[in-house]
N, C-alpha and C positions, 0 to 999 in steps of 0.2 A: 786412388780413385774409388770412388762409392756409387755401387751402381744402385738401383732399384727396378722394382717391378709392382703389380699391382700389393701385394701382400708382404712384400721383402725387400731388405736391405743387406746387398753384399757387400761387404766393408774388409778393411784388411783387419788383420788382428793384431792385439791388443794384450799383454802379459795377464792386463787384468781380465783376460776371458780364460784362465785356467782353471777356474773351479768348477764355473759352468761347463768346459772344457770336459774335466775331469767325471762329471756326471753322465753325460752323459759317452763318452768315451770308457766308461768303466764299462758296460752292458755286453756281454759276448755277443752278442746277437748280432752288434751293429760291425765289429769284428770281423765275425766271420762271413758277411758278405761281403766284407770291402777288403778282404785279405791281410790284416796286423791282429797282432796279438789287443786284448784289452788292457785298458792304460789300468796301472794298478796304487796309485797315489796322484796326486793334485802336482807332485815335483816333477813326475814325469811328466804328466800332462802338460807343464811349463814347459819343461825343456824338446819335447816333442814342437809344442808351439814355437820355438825361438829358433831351431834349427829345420823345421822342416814346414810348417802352416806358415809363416812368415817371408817367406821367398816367393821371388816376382810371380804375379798371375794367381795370387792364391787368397782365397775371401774365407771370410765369417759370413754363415749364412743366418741373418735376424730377422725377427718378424719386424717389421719395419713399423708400426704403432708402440709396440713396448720394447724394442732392442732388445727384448730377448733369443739368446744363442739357440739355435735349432740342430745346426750343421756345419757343413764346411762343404767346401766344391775349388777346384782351382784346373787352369791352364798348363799343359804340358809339350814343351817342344821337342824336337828330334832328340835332343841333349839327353832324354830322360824317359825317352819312348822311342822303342824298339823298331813300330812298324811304321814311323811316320819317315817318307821320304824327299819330304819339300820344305821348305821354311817358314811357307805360308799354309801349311797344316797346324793342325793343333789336338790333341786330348784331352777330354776333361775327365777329371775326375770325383766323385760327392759323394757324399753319405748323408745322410739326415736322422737326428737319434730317436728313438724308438716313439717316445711319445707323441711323436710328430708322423708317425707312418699315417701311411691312407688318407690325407688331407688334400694331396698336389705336392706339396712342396717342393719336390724334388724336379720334378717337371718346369715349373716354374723358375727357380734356379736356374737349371740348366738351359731354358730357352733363352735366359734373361744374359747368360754368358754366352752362348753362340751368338747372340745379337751385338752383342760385345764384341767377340773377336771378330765379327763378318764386317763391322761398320767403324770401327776404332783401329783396329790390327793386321784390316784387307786381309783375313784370312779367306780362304778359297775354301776348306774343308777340316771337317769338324769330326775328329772319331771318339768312340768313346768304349769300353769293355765292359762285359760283366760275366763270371761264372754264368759254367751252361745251368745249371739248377736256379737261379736268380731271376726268375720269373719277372718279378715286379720291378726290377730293373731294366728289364727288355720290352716293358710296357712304357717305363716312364721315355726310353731312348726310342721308342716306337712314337710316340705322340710329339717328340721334339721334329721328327723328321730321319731319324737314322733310319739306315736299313744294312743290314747283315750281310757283311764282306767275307768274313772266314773265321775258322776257328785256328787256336794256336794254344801250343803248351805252355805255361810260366811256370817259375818259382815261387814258391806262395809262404810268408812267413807264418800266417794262421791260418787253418793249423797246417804245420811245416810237410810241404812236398809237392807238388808237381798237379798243376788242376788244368785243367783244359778251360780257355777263354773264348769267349762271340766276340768279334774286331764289327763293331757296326760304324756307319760313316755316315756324315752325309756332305753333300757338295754345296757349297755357297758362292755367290756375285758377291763382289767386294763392294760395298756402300759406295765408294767412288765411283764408281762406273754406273749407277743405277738413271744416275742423271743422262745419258744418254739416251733414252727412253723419252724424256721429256721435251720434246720437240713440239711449241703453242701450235695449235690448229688454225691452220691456213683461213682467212676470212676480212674480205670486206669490212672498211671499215663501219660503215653502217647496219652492219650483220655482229660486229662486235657485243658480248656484254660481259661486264664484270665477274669476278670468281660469287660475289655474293647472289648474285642471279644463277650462276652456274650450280654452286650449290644449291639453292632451291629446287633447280630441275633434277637432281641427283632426290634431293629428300622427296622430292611427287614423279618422278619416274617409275614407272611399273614393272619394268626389268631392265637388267643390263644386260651385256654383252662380254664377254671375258676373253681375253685373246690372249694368248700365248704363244709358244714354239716347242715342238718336241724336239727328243734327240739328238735325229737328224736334219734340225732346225725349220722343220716344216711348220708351217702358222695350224694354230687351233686354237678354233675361239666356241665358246658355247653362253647363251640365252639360260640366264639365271635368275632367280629371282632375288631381294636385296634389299635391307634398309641401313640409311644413313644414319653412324651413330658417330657425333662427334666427327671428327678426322680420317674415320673409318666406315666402308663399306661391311657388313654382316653378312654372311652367307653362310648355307647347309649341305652338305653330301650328303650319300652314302657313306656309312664306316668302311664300306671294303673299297673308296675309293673307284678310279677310272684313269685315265691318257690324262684329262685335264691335273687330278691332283697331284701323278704321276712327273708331270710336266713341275707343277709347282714345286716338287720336294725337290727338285733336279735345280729351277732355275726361277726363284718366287718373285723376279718381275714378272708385271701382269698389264695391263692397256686395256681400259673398261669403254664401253660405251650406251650411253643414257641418250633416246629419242623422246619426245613428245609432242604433241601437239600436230603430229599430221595431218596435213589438211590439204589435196593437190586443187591445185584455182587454175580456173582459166578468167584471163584480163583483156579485155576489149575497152581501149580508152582513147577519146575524141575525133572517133571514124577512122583510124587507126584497123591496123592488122593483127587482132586480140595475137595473143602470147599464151602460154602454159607455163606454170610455178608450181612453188609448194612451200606451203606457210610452216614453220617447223621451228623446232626449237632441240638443242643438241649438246651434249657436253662429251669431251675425250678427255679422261682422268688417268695417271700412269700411278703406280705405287705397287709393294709387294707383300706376297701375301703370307702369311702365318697362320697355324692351326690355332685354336682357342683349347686350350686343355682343362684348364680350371671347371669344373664342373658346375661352380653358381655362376661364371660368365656365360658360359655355353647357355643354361639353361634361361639366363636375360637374355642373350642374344635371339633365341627361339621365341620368347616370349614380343619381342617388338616382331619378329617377322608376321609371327599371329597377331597380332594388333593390327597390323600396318595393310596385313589383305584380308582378315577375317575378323572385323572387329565387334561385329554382331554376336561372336562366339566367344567374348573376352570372360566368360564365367566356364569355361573349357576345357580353357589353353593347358590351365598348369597339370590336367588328370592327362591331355593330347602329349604334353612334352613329356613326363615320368614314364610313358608308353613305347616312346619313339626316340626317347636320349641315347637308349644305348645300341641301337642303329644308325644313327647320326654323328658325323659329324660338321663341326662349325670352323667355318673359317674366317679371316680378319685379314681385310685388305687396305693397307697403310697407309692413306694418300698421300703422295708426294706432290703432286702437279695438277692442277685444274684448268682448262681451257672450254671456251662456250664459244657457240654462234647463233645467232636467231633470225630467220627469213617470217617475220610476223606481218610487215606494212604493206598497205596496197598502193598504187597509184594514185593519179586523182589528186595529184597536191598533201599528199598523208605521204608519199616516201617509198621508194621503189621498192619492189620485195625482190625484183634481179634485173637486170637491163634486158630489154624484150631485142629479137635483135629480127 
């Protein structure tokens, strides 16, 4: 199976990626972060690939325009990891070689394989390690969603002895069950309107509404502001986060809701006993939500939300965003399910807006 993501292509490996392999696997650097000695000929590098990169759950990380080899990243079960104790757990484990630091890449990988085991594998939970000095490792599992369970001693082949590890985790909904959620919204049928109506009221809606459940399954929902891109809803925090993102990394189904067009009427029709309404137009969207890590995504993302409420200040934006990127962050909410209704029509032979009673 070959997975992809916006910039990459995980693919399983291939004999003929031993040289590229070897290149970038010769470098100590990338070694001694990830615990093995540096590969020291193109024949190990093979024979490393045939017995150990090439077994179940385990990719080539490509740039997915020119296939060229970047890294590696792969799945680990109880069989081969110490601290996992279910069988719908899982480990990953990556590297990415040197020339390639500081870009994303590794973040993106790794989201692009949690999504993998959460929606293909009904994994529940997703850990991953890195040396406590391994900074930019615990940033890259920091922006996936982990967060820091315990530390623990291993045996560490490079350089040989005993290094103290971060066990970070994060908890998943298995793809299967997400459809639960998706329950169409209750409505008359002449209150009905199609997803393609419904998506317009999402793309000119002025905020939504974000619900969720903490913890102890209590509802929290918070008024956000939002632009539709494609399949997905955009959205911006705080980097130090709250309950809401808090909530997300725990359980990233979410239930949005898009109002407009309020308008409350009073109907007095042919000497009749007028009635009280509300002209309105509404959609209830389910899907779940993901950080945006890539840095030129984040920073388009920011830029439609400047558009979309400040668009007078479109000569601005880009000096507003380099200012506020690294306070922010962006989130990406996946839609699964779309449902609308709309109380537009009056009386009078136009078509009841509700039965006056």
């Amino acid at each position: 199976m070959e997975l992809f993501s916006t910039r990459l292509a995980l693919r399983p490996w291939a004999d003929a990626d031993a040289p590229a392999l070897f290149e970038l696997a010769r470098d100590p650097r990338v070694g001694t972060a990830a615990g093995w000695p540096p590969h020291t000929s193109e024949e190990q590098s093979l024979d490393i690939l045939r017995n150990v990169l090439q077994g179940p759950g385990q990719y080539a990380i490509t740039l997915r325009e020119s296939g060229e080899l970047i890294g590696a990243i792969g799945l680990l079960t109880g069989d081969a990891c110490d601290y996992l104790e279910a069988d719908d757990e899982y480990s990953v484990g990556y590297w990415i070689g040197v020339p390639y630091w500081g870009q994303g890449f590794a973040a993106e990988a790794l989201q692009r394989l949690i999504d993998h085991a959460r929606d293909s594998l009904g994994a529940r939970a997703i850990y991953a390690d890195h040396f406590l000095e391994n900074t930019q490792s615990h940033r890259v599992m920091e922006k996936c969603g982990l967060s820091p369970v315990r530390t623990q001693t291993t045996d560490v082949l490079y350089p040989a002895g005993k290094r103290d590890v971060l066990i970070m985790r994060r908890l998943l909904v298995p793809h299967v069950e997400k459809n639960d959620m998706n329950h169409p919204m209750k409505q008359l049928p002449e209150r009905a309107i199609d997803e393609q109506e419904a998506r317009d009221i999402l793309r000119m809606g002025e905020y939504c509404v974000v619900a969720t459940v903490d913890e102890d399954g209590h509802p929290y929902a918070t008024p956000l502001s939002y632009v539709l891109d494609g399949d997905s809803l955009l959205i911006h925090t705080g980097i130090a986060g709250g309950q809401k993102t808090d909530n997300w990394k725990r359980d990233p189904r979410v239930c949005v809701t898009v109002a407009m067009d309020m308008q409350p009427i009073y109907v007095k029709e042919n000497g009749e006993p007028g009635f009280f309404t509300t002209r309105y137009a509404s959609v209830i969207a389910t899907g779940t939500v993901r950080r945006v890590v890539e840095p030129a995504c984040a920073r388009r993302a920011l830029a439609q939300l400047c558009l979309k409420y400040c668009p007078e200040h479109r000569d601005k934006i880009g000096n507003a965003i380099e200012w506020e990127l690294p306070a922010t962050a962006v989130w990406a909410i996946d839609l699964e399910h779309i449902s609308g209704k709309a109380g537009r029509r009056i009386p009078n032979g136009k078509g009841a807006v509700g039965g006056h009673r």
